[in-house]
C-alpha positions in Angstrom: -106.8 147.1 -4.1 -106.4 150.8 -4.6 -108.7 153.4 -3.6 -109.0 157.1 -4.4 -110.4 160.0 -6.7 -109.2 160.9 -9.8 -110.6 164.6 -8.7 -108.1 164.7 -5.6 -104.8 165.5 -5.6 -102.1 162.7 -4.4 -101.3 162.5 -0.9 -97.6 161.9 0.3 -97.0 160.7 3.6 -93.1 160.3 5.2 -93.5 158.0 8.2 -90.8 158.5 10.7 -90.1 155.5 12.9 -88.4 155.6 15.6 -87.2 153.8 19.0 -88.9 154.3 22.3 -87.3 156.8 24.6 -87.1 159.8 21.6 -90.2 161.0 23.5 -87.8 162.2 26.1 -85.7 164.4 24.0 -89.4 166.1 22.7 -90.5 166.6 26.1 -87.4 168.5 26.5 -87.8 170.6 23.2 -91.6 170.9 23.7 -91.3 172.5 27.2 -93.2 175.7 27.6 -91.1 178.8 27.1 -88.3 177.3 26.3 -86.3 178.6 23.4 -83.7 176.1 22.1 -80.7 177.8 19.7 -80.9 175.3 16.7 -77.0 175.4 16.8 -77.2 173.3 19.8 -79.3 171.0 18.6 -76.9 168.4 17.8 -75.5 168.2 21.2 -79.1 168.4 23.1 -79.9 165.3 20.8 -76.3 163.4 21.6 -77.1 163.9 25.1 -80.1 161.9 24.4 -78.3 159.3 23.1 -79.9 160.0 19.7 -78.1 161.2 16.0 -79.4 163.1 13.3 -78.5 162.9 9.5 -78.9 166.6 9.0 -77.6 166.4 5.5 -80.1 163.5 4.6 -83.5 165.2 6.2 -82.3 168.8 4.2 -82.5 166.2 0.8 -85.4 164.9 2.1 -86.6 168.5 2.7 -85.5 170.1 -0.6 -86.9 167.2 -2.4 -90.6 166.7 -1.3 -91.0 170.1 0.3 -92.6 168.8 3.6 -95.0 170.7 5.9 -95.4 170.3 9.7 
């Protein structure tokens, strides 16, 4: 069964799952005062053990316009 208003607009939600152990690689971006150059980015995360499908999350991106 469906809920919801016809007067409110329709809410999108992209649910990212992930394995444990990503939380390190935040904790490392997330530190206070750090600034991280986004061009390094791809090697912090492969140092995590961890890949990213840049291409794919820009489609994603440009697609649905996401906000965080």
């Amino acid at each position: 069964m469906a809920y919801g208003s016809p007067q409110l607009p329709t809410v999108c939600v992209l649910e990212i799952i992930t394995p444990s152990g990503v939380e390190d690689l935040f904790k490392v971006l997330g530190q206070p005062g750090n600034r991280h150059d986004p061009s390094a980015f791809p090697a912090l995360v492969a140092s995590s053990g961890w890949e990213v499908d840049s291409e794919g999350t820009a489609e994603v991106a440009e697609r649905f316009g996401p906000m965080f």
